[in-house]
NULUM-124527 format. One line per field, with one value per residue (C-alpha): residue in one letter; residue number from 1; x, y, z. Coordinates in steps of 0.25 Angstrom, whole numbers, plus 5000, padded with zeros to 4 digits. Example, Ala and Ser with C-alpha at 12.3 -4.5 7.8 and 13.67 -1.06 7.14 Angstrom:
BEGIN
resn = [a,s];
resi = [1,2];
X = [5049,5055];
Y = [4982,4996];
Z = [5031,5029];
END
This chain:
BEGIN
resn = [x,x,x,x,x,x,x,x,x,x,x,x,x,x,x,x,x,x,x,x,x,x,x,x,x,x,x,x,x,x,x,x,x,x,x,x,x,x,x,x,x,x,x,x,x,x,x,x,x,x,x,x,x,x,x,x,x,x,x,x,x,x,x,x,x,x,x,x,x,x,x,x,x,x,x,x,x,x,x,x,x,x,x,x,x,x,x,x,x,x,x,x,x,x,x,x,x,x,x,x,x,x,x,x,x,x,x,x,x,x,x,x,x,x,x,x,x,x,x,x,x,x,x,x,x,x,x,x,x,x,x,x,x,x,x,x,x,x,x,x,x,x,x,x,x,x,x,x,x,x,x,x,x,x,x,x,x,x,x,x,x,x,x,x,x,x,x,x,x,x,x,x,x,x,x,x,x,x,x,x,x,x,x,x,x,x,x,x,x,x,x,x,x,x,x,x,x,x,x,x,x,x,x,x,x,x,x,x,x,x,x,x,x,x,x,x,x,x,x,x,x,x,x,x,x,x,x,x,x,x,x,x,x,x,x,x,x,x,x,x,x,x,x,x,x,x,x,x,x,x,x,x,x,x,x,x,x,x,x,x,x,x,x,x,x,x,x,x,x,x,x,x,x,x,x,x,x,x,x,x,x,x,x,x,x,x,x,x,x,x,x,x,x,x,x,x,x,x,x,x,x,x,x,x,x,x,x,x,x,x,x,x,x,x,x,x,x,x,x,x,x,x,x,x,x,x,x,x,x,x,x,x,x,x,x,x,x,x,x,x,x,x,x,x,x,x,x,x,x,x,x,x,x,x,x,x,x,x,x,x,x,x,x,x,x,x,x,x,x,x,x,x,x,x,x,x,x,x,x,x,x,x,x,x,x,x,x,x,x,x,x,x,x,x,x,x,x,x,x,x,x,x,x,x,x,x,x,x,x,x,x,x,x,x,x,x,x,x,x,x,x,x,x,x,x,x,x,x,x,x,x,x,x,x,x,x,x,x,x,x,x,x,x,x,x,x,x,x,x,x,x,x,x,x,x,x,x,x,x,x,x,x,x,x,x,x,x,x,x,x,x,x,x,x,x,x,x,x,x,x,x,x,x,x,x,x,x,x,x,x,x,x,x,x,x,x,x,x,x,x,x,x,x,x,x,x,x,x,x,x,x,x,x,x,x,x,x,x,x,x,x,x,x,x,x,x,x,x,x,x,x,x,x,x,x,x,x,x,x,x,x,x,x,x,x,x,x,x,x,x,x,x,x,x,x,x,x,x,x,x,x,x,x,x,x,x,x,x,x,x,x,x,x,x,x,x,x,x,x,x,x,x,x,x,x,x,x,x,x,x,x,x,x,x,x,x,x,x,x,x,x,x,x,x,x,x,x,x,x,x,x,x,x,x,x,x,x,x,x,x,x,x,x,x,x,x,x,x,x,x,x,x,x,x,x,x,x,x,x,x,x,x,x,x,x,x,x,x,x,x,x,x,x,x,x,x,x,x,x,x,x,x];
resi = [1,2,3,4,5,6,7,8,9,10,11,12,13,14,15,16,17,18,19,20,21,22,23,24,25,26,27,28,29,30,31,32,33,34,35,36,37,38,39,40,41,42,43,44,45,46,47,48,49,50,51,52,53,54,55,56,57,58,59,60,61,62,63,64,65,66,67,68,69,70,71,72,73,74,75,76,77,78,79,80,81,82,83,84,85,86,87,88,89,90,91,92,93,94,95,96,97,98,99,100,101,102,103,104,105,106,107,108,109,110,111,112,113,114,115,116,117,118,119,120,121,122,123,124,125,126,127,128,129,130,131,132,133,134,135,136,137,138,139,140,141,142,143,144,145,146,147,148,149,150,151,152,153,154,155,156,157,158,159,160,161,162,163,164,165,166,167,168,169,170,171,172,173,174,175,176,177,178,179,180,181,182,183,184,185,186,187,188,189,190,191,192,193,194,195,196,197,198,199,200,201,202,203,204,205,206,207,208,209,210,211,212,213,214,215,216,217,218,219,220,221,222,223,224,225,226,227,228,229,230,231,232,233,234,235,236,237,238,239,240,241,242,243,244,245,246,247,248,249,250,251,252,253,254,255,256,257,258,259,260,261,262,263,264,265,266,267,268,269,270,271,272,273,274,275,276,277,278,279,280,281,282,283,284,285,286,287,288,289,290,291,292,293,294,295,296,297,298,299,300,301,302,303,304,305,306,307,308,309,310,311,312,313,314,315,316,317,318,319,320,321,322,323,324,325,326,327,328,329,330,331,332,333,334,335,336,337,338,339,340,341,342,343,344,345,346,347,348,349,350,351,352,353,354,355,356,357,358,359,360,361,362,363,364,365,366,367,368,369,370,371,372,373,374,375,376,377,378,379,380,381,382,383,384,385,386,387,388,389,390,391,392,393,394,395,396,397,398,399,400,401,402,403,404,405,406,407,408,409,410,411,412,413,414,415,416,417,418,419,420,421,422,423,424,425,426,427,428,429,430,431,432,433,434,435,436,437,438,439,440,441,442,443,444,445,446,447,448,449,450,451,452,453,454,455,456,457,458,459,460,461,462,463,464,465,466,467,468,469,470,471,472,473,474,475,476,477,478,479,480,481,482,483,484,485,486,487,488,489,490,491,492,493,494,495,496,497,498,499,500,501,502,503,504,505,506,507,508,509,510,511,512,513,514,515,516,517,518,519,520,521,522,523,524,525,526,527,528,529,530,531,532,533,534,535,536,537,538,539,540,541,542,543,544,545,546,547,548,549,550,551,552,553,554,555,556,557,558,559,560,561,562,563,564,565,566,567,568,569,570,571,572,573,574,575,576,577,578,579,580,581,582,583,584,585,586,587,588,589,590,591,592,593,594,595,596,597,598,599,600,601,602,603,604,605,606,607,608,609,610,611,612,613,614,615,616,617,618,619,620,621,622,623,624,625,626,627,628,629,630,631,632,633,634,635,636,637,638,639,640,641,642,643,644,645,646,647,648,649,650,651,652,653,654,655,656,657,658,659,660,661,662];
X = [4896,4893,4897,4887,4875,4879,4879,4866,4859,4864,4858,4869,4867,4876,4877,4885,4891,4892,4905,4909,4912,4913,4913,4910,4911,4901,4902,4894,4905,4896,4898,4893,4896,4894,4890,4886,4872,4871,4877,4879,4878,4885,4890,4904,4913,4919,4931,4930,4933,4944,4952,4942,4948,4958,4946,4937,4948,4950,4935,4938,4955,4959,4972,4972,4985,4979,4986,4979,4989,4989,4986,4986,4981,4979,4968,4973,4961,4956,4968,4964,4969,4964,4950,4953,4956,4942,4946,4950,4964,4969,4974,4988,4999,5015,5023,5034,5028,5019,5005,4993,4985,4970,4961,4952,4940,4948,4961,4972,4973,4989,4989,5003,5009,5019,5032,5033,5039,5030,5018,5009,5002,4992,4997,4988,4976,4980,4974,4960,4957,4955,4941,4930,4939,4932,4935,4945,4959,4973,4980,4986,5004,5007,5024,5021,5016,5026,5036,5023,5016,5027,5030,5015,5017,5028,5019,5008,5013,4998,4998,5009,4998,4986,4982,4979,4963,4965,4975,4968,4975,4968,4969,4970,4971,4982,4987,5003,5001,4990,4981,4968,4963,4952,4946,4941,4950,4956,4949,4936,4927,4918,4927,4933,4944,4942,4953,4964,4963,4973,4969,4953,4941,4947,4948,4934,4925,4936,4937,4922,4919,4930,4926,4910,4915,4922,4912,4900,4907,4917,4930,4939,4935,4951,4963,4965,4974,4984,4972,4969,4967,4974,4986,4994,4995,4999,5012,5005,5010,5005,5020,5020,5007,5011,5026,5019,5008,5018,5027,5013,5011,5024,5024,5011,5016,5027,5033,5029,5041,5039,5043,5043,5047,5042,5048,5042,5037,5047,5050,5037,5037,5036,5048,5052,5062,5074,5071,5085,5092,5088,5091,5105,5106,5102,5085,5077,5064,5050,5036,5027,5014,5025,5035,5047,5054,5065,5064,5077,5091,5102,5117,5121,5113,5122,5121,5111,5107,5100,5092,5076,5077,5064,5064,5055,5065,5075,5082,5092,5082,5083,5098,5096,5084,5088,5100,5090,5081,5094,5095,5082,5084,5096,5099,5092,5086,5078,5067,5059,5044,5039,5028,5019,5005,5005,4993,4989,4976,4970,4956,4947,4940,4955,4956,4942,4942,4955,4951,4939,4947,4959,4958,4968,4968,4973,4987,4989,4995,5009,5008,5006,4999,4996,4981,4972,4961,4950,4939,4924,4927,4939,4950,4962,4963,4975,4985,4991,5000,4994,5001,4993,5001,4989,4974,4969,4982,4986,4997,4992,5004,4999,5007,5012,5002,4989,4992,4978,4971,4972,4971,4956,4950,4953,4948,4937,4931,4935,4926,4914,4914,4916,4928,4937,4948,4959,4969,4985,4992,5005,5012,5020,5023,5028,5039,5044,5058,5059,5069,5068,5079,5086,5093,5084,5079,5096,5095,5081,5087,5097,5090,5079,5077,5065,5067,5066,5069,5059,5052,5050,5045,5040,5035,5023,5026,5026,5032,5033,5048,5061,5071,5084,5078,5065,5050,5045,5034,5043,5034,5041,5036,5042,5037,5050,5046,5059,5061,5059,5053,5046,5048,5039,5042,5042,5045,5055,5064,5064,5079,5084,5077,5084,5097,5097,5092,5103,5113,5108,5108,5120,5129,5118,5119,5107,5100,5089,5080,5067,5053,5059,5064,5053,5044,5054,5054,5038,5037,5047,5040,5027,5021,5007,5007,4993,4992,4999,4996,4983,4974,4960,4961,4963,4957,4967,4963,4969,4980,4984,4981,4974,4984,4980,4964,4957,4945,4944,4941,4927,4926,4934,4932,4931,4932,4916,4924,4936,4926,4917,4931,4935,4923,4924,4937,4949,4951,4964,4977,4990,5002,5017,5025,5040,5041,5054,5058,5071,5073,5060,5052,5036,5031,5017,5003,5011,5003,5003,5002,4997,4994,4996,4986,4986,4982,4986,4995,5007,5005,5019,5033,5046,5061,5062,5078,5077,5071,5076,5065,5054,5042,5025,5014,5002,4987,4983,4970,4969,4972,4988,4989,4997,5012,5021,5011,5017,5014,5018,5022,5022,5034,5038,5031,5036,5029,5039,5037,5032,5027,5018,5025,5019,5016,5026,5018,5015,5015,5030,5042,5053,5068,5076,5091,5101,5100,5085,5085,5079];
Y = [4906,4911,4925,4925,4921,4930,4940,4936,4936,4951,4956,4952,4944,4934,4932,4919,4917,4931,4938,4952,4956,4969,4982,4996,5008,5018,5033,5033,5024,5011,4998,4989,4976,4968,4953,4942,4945,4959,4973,4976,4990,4990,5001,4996,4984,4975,4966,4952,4943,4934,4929,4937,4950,4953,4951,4961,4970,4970,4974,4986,4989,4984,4975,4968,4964,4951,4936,4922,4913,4899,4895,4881,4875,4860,4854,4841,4830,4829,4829,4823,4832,4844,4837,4836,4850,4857,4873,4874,4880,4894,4894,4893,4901,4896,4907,4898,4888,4897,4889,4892,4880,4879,4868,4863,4851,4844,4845,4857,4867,4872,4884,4887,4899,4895,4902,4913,4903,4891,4898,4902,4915,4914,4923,4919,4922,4938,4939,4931,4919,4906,4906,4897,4897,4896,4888,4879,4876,4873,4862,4859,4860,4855,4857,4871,4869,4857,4868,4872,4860,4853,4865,4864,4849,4854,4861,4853,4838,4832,4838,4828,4815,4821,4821,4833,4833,4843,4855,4868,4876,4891,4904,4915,4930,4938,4953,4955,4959,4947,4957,4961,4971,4977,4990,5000,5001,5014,5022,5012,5018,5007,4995,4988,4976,4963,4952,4948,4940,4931,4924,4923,4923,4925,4940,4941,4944,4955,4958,4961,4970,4977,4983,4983,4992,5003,5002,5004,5016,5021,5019,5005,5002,4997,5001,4990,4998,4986,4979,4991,4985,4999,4997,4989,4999,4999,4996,4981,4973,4959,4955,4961,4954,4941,4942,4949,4938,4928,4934,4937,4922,4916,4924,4923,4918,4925,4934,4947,4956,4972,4980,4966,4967,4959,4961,4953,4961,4973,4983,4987,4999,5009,5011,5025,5033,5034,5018,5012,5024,5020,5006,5010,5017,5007,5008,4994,4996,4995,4992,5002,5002,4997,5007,5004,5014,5012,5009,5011,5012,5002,5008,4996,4994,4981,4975,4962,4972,4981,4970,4968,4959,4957,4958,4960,4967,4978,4973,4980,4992,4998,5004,5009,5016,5023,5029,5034,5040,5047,5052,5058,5065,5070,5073,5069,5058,5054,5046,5041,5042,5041,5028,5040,5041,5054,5062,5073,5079,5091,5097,5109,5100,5094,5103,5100,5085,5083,5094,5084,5071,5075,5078,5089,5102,5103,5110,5121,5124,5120,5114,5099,5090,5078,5073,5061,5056,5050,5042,5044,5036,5045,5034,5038,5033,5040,5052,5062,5071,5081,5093,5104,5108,5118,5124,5110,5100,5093,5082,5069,5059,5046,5032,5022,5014,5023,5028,5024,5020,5036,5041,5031,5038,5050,5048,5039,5053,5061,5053,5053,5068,5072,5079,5088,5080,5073,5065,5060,5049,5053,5042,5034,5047,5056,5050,5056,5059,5063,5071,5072,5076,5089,5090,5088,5102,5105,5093,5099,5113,5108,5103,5115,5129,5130,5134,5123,5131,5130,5142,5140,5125,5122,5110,5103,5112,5107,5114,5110,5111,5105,5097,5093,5099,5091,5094,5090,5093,5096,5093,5096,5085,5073,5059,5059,5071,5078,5089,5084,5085,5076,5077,5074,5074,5066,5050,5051,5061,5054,5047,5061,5068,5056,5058,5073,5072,5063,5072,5084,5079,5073,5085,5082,5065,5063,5049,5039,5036,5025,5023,5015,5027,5037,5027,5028,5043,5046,5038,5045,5058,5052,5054,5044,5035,5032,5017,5015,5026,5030,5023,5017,5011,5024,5039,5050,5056,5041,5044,5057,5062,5077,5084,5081,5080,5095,5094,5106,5105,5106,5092,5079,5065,5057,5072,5067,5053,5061,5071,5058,5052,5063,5064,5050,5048,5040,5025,5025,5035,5034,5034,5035,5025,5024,5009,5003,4991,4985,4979,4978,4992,4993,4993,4994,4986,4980,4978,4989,4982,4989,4980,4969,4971,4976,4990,4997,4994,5003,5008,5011,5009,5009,5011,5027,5028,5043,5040,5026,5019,5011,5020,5017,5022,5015,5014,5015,5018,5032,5029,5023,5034,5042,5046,5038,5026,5014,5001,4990,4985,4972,4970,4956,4950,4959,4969,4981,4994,5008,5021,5031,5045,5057,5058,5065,5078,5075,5087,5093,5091,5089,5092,5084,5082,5073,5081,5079,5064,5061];
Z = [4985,4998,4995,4981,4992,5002,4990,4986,4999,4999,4986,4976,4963,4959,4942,4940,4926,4922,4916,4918,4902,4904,4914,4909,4921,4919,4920,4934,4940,4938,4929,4919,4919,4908,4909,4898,4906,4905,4911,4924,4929,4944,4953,4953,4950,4958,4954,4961,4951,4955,4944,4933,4941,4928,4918,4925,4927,4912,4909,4913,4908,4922,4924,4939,4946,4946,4942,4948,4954,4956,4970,4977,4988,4994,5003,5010,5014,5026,5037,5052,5061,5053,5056,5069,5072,5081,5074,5061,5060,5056,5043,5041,5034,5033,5028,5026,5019,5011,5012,5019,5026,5033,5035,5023,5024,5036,5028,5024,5014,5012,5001,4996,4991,4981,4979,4967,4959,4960,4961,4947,4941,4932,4923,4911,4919,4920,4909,4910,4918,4909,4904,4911,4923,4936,4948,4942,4948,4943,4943,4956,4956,4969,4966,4967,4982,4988,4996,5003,5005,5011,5021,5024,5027,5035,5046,5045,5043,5041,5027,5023,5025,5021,5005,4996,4995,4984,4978,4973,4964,4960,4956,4965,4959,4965,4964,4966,4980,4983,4988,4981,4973,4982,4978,4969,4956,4952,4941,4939,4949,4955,4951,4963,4964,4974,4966,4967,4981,4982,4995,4989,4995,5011,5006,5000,5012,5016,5000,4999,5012,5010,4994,5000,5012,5004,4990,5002,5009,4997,5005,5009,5022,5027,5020,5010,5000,4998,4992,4982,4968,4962,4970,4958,4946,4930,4936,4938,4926,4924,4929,4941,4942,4942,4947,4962,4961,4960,4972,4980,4980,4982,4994,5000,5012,5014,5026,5024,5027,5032,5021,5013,4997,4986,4972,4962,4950,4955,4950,4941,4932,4943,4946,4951,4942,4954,4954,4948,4955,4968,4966,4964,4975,4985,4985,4989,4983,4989,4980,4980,4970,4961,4964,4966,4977,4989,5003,5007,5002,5003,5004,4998,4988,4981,4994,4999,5008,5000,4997,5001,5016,5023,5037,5048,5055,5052,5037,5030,5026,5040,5041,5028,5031,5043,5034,5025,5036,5040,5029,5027,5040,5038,5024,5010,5005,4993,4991,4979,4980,4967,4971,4977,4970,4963,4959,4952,4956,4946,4941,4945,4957,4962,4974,4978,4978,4985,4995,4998,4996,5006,5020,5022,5013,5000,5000,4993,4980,4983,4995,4998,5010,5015,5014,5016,5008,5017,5016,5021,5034,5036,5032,5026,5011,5007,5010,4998,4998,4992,4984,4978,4965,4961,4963,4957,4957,4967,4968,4976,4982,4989,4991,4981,4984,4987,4971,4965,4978,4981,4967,4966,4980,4972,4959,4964,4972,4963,4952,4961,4965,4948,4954,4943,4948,4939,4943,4937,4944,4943,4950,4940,4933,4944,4953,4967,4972,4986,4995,5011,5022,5027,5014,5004,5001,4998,4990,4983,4982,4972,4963,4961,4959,4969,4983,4991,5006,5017,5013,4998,5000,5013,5018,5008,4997,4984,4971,4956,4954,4946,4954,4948,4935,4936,4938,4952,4961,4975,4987,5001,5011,5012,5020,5030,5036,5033,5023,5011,4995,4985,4973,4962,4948,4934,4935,4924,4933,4946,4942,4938,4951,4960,4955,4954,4969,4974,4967,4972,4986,4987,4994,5004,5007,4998,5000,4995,5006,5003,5009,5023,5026,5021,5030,5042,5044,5040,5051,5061,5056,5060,5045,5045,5029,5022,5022,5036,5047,5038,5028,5025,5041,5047,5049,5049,5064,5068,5059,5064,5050,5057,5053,5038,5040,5037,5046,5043,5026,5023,5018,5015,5013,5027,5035,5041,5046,5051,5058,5066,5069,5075,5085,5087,5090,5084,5089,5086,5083,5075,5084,5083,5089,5094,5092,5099,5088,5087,5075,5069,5064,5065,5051,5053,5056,5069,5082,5094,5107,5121,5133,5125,5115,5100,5100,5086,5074,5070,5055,5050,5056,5055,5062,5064,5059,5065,5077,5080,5084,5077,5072,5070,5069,5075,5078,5093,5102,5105,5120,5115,5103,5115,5115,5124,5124,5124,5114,5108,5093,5089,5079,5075,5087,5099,5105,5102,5111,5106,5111,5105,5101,5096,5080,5073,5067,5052,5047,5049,5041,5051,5047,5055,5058,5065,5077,5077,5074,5089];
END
């Protein structure tokens, strides 16, 4: 109520008992809603409905990840001491105990989280909420809440001689992953998404300004991609649905682990081709965008130890991911990286609208670079690996889980400048096997009649070629920095390509390697990753992105930001850090100390296996951004000494050996 008068006292009109029946886009990009009173014509749509989200979604052939669940909560009367208190109490939240407690009308409220198996998922409402319901409630199940209530009591006994005043039991809509779905959706231009909010009206005020900032100004004013409502796909069933939201509850109030794993509904029906190949040979799996793909290998794959074991500190990942580094380095591993995002970009205006989109040049035909998509405010929204395969087509690779938050930037600008641009998502239907290390081009060589030496494919060249027999496009680049190719090619051939690989490359030691250690040696080769060193927080100049930012073109989007930030200066830089950790690793987002205050947070982290030593990068004032400077990390509490070292060159492609190893 108090948001419908604030509304109104700003211009907005309110319309009480009035049903969406029916939304029609319009070619200009406007809608019309229909309404028992009439139609509506509107600018653009906006998707708050709550626990309606699924009926509105479905007015327009839109299925939402979306499931009420049952939550419960009680209010006890008024309690003495409580009363007595001069400043109200922060709210508390007992992990252990998985319940939640503040103070409400001189009394307490204690909001469990039931375990997965006591807990309930409407399922019946996926389809449509009961008709005529409002603000009604469930019947209250206090069995359900007694492990939690009595470890409630437990840390506060007052609760066990005070009486329930009442026991509210309601729906709350919630998403797999409990977060919202906030944003623009993909290929309905104008509709937005705000449901889904599993903690309720605490997010709204944050909720609102945030889709007010980026519909006024056309771009997100913070990054906020874990919110993106396009980020579950056609791989979402209706089971999945309910099993995550069921798992999502239970676990609330759970530790949160680094690297933390969660497998209900897993695996989903995007699974790579390799996938039950790599099971067998040891591969733990990680969740990507409902992929399934390895994070490291275990030797033993029959063994507890291949088994998932959080930690916060070093688990029984680590050895095994040193041994893959090593073998990056020094020989030839292989690595699967089919959860890529893979487009295809054609039509007579395609060369002209990426040129405008993208910082950096276009490559040419052949050739392959790195480039960002920026905003008008000179934010990085996205980095591409851009391949140009002729005059007007170009091949676009982006992260698993930038897939259709990339492809709608594209699409949506390309809409509104009626550019001759089409677009084909090829990422279910394309997988990616990937070969690195001082062997790999002996390994390559075996399996294909092109000339694969220095000199016929050099550095970033890309070439339409058969491997093993099978049809690929071969691009020479590889994220560890060492010599390397991907390999692109028809989903239905990866298993083939795999084993053909792992055939061909075992005169030379060939080995699976998985993303822990793809992470560790990006990082030793000081090679920046979009949604950690750079997103919609950040500028490239901070992120040390020049060497990919043509000032030079003639236009791009956000090059006017880029040109004030560079006469006003930057107020902070992207650093390099040696970080001297023993037996925990920075990850990222940990507190940087100096004179004991916080003065930056690290991005990404990780244990350098080739260098010994723990590796970041961080965010630190200009005057700190200075090799050999001296700071602080915090990691699990202690304050864990780092310096500053100079940046690693992004550009090169170093071929290292043992003897080069420090």
């Amino acid at each position: 109520m108090a948001y419908a008068a604030g509304a109104r006292k700003y211009g907005a009109t309110v319309i009480l008992g009035c049903p969406v029946d029916g939304l029609k886009p319009r070619a200009d990009g406007t809608w019309e809603v229909e309404t028992p009173r009439g139609t509506l014509t509107t600018n653009r749509i906006i998707n708050a409905s709550g626990f309606w989200a699924h009926e509105i979604g479905r007015l327009t052939e839109t299925e939402l990840p979306l499931v009420p669940v049952e939550h419960q909560y009680i209010i006890t009367k008024p309690i003495k001491k409580v009363q007595e208190l001069s400043t109200e109490p922060p709210v508390l939240r007992d992990l252990e105990g998985s319940f939640y407690m503040r103070t409400e009308r001189g009394g307490l409220l204690v909001g469990p989280y039931e375990e997965k198996d006591k807990m309930k998922v409407l399922r019946n409402w996926h389809e449509a909420v009961p008709k005529g319901f409002g603000k009604e409630l469930f019947q209250p199940d206090l069995d359900r809440l007694s492990s939690h209530l009595d470890a409630a009591m437990s840390l506060v006994p007052e609760l066990r001689e005070v009486d329930l005043h009442t026991v509210v039991n309601g729906p709350i809509m919630y998403t797999p992953d409990l977060l919202p779905l906030l944003g623009p959706y993909y290929d309905l231009p104008n509709m937005w998404m705000a449901v889904g909010f599993g903690y309720g009206i605490i997010h709204s005020g944050g909720a609102g300004k945030y889709l007010a900032d980026w519909i006024m100004k056309g771009e997100p004013p913070f990054d906020l991609i874990e919110t993106d409502p396009n980020r579950f796909g056609k791989w979402t069933t209706k089971e999945y649905v309910f099993e995550k939201a069921s798992e999502t509850y239970g676990m609330n109030n759970s530790y949160t682990y680094p690297k933390e794993q969660r497998f209900a509904g897993r695996p989903t029906g995007r699974r790579p081709g390799s996938y039950e190949s790599m099971k067998q040979r040891g591969a733990a799996m990680d969740f990507h965008s409902g992929w399934e793909q390895p994070m490291w290998f275990s030797k033993h794959p029959d063994d507890q130890q291949s088994e998932y074991q959080p930690s916060f500190i070093r688990t029984n990942w680590f050895e095994p991911v040193g041994m893959e580094c090593d073998l990056v380095m020094n020989n030839v591993g292989i690595i699967d990286l089919t959860p890529f995002a893979k487009f295809d970009v054609t039509g007579p205006d395609s060369a002209t609208f990426l040129d405008k989109m993208l910082a950096n040049k276009l490559p040419k035909k052949g050739k392959t670079n790195i480039s960002h998509l920026l905003t008008p405010s000179g934010k990085v929204y996205a980095e591409i690996t851009v391949t140009r395969l002729s005059d007007d087509h170009f091949f676009l690779i982006t992260g698993s889980g930038s897939e259709i938050h990339d492809l709608r930037w594209l699409k949506d600008h390309a809409r509104s400048w009626n550019s001759r641009v089409d677009f084909q998502n090829l990422t279910d239907d394309m997988a990616c096997l990937s070969i690195a290390g001082p062997n790999s081009r002996k390994v390559l060589a075996k399996l294909t009649k092109e000339d694969v030496t220095n000199s016929a494919f050099p550095f970033l060249t890309a070439k339409t070629m058969e491997v093993a027999d099978i049809p690929v496009r071969a691009l020479r680049l590889s994220y560890t920095g060492e010599l390397g190719w991907e390999l692109y090619h028809s989903a239905q051939h990866t298993d083939a390509l795999y084993k053909a690989l792992l055939d061909a490359g075992a005169e030379f030691e060939i080995g699976d390697f998985g993303t822990y250690a793809l992470n560790t040696l990006r990082l030793e080769k000081g090679f920046r990753m979009w949604g950690a060193e750079m997103n919609m927080d950040s500028n490239p100049l901070e992120a040390g992105l020049d060497y990919f930012i043509r000032m030079d073109k003639q236009d791009f989007i956000g090059k006017a930001a880029l040109e004030k930030i560079l006469q006003e200066g930057l107020n902070r830089k992207l650093v390099y850090l040696k970080v001297h950790s023993k037996n925990v690793e920075p990850d990222g987002n940990e507190s940087i100390w100096c004179c004991n205050k916080v003065v930056g947070y690290t991005t990404s982290g990780a244990f350098g296996h080739t260098v010994q030593h723990g590796v970041a990068f961080a965010y630190l004032p200009p005057y700190l951004a200075v090799t050999t400077t001296k700071v602080h990390v915090e990691l699990l509490g202690d304050l864990v000494e780092a310096e500053v070292l100079p940046s690693a060159p992004v550009e090169i492609e170093p071929i290292r050996t043992k003897k080069a190893k420090n």
